[in-house]
C-alpha positions in Angstrom: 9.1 -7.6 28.5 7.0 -10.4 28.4 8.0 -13.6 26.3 7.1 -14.0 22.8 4.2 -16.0 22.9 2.7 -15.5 26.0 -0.1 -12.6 27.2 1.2 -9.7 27.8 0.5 -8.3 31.5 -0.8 -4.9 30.7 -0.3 -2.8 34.0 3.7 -4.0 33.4 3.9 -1.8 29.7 5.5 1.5 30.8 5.1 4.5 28.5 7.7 6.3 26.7 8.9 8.6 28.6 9.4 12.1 26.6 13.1 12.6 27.3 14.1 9.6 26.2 12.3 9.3 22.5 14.6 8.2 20.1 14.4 10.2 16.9 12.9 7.6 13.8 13.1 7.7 10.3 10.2 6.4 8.1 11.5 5.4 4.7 9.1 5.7 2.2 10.0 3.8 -1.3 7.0 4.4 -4.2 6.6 4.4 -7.4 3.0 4.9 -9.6 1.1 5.0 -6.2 -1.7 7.4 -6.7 -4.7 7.3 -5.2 -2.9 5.0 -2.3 -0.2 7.5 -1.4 -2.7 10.0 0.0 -3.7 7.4 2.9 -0.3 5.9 3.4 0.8 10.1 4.2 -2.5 11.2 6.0 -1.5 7.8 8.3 2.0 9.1 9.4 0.5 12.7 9.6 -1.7 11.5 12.2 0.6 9.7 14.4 1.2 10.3 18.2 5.0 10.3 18.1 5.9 13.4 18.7 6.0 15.1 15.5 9.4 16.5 16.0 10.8 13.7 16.8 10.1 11.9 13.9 11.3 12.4 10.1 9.7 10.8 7.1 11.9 10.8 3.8 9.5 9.9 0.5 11.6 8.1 -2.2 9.8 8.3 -5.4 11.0 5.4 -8.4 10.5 8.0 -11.1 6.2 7.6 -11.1 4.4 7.8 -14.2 1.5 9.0 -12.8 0.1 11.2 -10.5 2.4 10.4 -7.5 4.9 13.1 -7.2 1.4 15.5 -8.0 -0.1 14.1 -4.9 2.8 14.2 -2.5 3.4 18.1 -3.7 -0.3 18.8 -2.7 0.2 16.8 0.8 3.2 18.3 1.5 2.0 21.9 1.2 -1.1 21.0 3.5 0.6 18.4 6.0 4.5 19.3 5.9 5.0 16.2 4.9 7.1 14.3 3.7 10.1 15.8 5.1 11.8 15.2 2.0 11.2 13.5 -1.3 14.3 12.1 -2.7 14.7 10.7 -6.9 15.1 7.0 -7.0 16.5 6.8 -10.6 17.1 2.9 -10.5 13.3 2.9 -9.6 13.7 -0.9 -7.0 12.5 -0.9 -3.4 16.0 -1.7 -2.1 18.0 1.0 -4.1 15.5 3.5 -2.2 15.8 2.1 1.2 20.1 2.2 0.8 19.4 5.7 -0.5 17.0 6.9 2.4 19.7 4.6 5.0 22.3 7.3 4.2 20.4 10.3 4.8 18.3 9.0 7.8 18.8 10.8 10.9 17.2 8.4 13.0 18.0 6.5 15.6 15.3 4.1 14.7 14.5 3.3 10.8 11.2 2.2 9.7 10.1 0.9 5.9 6.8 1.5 5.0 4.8 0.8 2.0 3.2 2.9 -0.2 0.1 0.7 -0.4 0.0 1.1 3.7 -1.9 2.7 5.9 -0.7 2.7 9.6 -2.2 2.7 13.0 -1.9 5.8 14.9 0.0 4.6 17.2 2.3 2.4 14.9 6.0 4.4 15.4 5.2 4.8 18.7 3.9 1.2 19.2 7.5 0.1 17.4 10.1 2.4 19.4 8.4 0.3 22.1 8.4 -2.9 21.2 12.3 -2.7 20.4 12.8 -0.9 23.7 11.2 -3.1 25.7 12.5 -6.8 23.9 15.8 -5.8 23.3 15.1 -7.4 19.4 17.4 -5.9 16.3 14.1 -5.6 14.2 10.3 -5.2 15.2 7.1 -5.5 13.1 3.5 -6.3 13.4 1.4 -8.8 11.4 -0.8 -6.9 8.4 -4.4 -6.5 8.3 -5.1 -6.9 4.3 -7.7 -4.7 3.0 -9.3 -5.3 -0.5 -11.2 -3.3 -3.0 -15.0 -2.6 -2.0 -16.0 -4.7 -4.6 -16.7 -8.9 -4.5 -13.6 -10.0 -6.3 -11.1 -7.1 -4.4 -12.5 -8.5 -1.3 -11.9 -11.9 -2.2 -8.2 -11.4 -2.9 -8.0 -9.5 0.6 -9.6 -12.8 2.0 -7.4 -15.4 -0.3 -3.9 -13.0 1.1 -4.6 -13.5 4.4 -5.8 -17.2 4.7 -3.6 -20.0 5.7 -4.4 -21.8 2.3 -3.8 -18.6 0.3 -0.2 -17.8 1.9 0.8 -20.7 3.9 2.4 -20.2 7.4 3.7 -16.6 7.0 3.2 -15.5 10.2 2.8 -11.7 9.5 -0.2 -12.6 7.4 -2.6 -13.6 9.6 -1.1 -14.3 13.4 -1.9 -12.4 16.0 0.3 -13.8 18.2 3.7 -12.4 19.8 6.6 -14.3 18.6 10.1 -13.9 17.3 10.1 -14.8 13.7 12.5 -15.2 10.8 11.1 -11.8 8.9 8.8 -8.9 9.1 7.6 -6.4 5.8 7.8 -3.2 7.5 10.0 -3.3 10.1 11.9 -1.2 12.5 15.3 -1.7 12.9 18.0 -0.3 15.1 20.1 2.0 13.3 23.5 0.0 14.3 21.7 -3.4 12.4 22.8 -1.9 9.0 26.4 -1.2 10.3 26.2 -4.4 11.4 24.8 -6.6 8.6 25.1 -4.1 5.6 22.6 -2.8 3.5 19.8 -4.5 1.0 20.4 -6.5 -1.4 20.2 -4.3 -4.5 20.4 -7.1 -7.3 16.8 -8.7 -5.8 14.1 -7.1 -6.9 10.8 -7.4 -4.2 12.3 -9.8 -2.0 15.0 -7.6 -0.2 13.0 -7.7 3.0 13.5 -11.5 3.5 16.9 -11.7 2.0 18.1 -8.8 4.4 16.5 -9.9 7.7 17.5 -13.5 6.9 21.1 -12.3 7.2 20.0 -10.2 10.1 18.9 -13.5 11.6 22.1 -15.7 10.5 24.1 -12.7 12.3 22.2 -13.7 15.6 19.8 -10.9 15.4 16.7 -10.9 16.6 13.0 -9.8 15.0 9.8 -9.6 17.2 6.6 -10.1 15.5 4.3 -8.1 17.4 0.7 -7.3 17.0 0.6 -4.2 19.3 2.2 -2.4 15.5 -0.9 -2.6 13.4 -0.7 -1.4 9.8 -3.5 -2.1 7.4 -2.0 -3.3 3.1 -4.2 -2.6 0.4 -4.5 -5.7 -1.8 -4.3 -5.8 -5.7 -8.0 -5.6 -7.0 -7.8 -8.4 -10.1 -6.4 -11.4 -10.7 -4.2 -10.0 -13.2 -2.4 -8.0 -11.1 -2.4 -10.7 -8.2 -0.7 -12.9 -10.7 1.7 -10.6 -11.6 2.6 -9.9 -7.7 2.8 -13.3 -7.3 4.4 -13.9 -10.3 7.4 -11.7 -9.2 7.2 -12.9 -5.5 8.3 -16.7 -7.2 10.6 -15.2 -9.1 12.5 -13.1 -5.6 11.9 -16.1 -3.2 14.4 -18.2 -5.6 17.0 -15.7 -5.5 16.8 -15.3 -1.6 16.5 -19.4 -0.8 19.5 -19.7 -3.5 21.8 -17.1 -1.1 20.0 -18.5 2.2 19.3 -22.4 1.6 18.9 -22.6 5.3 15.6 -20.8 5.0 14.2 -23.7 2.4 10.7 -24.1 4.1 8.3 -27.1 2.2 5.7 -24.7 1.8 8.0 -22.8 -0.3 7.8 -25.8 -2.7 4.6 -26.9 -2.8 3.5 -24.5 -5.2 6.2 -25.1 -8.0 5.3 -29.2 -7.2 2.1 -28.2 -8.1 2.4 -26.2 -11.0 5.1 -29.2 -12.2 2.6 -32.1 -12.3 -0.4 -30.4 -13.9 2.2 -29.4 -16.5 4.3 -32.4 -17.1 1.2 -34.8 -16.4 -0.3 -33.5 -19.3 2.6 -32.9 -21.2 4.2 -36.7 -20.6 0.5 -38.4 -21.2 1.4 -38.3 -25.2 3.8 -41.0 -23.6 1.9 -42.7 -21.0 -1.2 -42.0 -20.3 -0.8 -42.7 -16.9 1.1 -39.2 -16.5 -2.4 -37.7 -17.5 -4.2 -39.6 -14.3 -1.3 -38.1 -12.3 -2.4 -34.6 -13.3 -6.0 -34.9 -13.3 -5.8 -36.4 -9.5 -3.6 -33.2 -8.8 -6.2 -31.2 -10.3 -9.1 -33.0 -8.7 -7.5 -33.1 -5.1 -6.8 -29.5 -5.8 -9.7 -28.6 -6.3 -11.8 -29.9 -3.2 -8.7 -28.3 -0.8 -9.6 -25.1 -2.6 -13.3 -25.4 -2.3 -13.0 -26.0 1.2 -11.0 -23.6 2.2 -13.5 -20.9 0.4 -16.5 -22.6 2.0 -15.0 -22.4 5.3 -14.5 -18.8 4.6 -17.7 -18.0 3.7 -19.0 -19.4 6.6 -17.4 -17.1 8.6 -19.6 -14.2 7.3 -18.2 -13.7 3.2 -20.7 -15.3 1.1 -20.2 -12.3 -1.3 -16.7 -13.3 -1.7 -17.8 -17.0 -1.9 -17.6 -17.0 -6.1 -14.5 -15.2 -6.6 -12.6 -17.0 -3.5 -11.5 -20.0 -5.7 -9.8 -18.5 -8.8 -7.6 -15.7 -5.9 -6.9 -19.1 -4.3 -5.3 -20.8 -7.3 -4.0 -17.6 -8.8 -2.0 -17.2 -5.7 -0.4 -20.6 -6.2 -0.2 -20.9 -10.0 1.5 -17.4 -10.3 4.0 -17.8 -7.3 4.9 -21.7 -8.6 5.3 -20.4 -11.9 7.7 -17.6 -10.9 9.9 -20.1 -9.2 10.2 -22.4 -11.9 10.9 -19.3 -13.8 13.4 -17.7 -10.8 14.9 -21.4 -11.1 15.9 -21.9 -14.4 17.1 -18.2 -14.8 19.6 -19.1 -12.4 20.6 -22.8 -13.7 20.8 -20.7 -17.3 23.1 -18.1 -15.3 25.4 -20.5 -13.9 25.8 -22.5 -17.3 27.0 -19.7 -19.1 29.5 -19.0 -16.3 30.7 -22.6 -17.0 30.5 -22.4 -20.5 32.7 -18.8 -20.5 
């Protein structure tokens, strides 16, 4: 296989030959995803895997809506999901160690409910391990928004440099190994190996597991011949939330892998930290309040240039809502890891304390 990082030499990419396809699992975990679950399935249903060679196992986190409904009505049509398994603890990683236990595959894949693959995506990651030799395969995500100004905008803001920072699955296109991939395929022998996820980390059991995959001398391939298209939240609210709960995950995972402590990680919380205590410490010294208001001010121009820069490239629609998914991103996920923080500084009091 060709290097991470350098072109790939087409002619050399041999194709799977039929008596040799691994049989792969696609793990499923969901919970209250109507109106996106129908996609995500008609996706997998259309792959070029060899159907029987492939088994997709639904885990449902107890939805309140329509969910289960909609899977019943896919399954009777498109025989599939294989099968569709209760997740009564209701996380992501309770239903991936479930689904680990029953999978049959050689090959296990996560996917997300709010995903829609490429036709070619199992086939396109039983390759990419084959051929690399890596533990753990993925491809960067195209984010897709809401038809509307504001959904787009968030799409926009979740895949821009300024929006996310360096996370390579967000918006490289180049092949690279890398420290962690959302929905990956991984060798069946990697959870023998490492374990299983992190149960007691809610939404950031993907980083904390392939981080130890990685400290274990594993490999992961960031490829972007595995395409998958992620449907982004459609208000601020909910982005804030997300984000919200990303800060809060991304403090437990850098608390059990401090290796991993990036400066991006930080700059958020620094953020979110001098706007609060400048204004907060200016009843003191009013210099505090100049601290803040440069913050905001320098803030604010990085912000409008990254939107105008954007809307340059063809999203003059988005061009109003751009700013507030830009600082929504970063005041929700700073928040949360102030918050993530001083949960675990309370925790580890009270373990002194008793």
């Amino acid at each position: 296989m060709t290097a991470p990082g350098q072109p790939r030499d087409e002619g050399a990419i041999e194709p799977l030959a039929e008596p040799v396809l691994p049989l792969v699992t696609v793990l499923l975990p969901v919970r209250n995803e109507a109106g996106f679950i129908d996609p995500c399935l008609r996706a997998l249903a259309a792959q070029d895997y060899p159907r029987d060679r492939f088994e997709v196992i639904l885990l449902d986190g107890e939805s309140s809506d329509t969910t289960v409904q909609e899977v019943e009505a896919l399954q009777a049509e498109l025989s599939l999901p294989d099968k569709v398994i209760n997740n009564p603890r209701r996380t992501t990683a309770t239903a991936m160690n479930l689904g680990i236990w029953i999978a049959r595959g050689e090959i296990v894949i996560k996917v997300d409910g709010h995903t829609r693959v490429a036709p070619d995506f199992i086939s396109a990651s039983v390759l990419a391990l084959r051929q690399s030799g890596a533990d753990a395969a993925g491809g960067p995500i195209r984010t897709v928004g809401q038809e509307d100004a504001i959904g787009s905008a968030i799409a926009l803001a979740m895949s821009s440099p300024f929006g996310v920072g360096d996370t390579a699955f967000r918006h490289s296109q180049s092949e690279q190994w890398t420290d962690s991939v959302p929905f990956g395929a991984y060798r069946r022998e990697v959870f023998q190996r490492v374990g299983l996820f992190a149960e007691d980390i809610e939404r950031g059991e993907d980083d904390e597991f392939n981080y130890r995959l990685r400290d274990s001398g594993g490999r992961i391939l960031l490829t972007p011949t595995i395409r998958s298209e992620y449907y982004s939240r459609s208000t601020y609210a909910a982005l804030a939330r997300q984000y919200w709960n990303y800060g809060l995950a991304k403090v437990a995972v850098l608390e059990r892998h401090p290796r991993r402590l990036r400066a991006r990680h930080l700059v958020p919380s620094a953020f979110v930290l001098t706007l609060a205590g400048g204004v907060l410490l200016s009843v003191f010294d009013r210099r505090f309040g100049r601290l803040a208001s440069l913050a905001a001010t320098t803030y604010a121009v990085a912000n409008t240039i990254a939107s105008l820069r954007l809307a340059a490239r063809g999203h003059r629609r988005e061009l109003p809502y751009l700013p507030g998914a830009f600082a929504t991103i970063h005041l929700a996920a700073g928040s949360g890891m102030i918050a993530g923080a001083l949960r675990i500084l309370r925790s580890k009091l009270r373990r002194r304390v008793g």
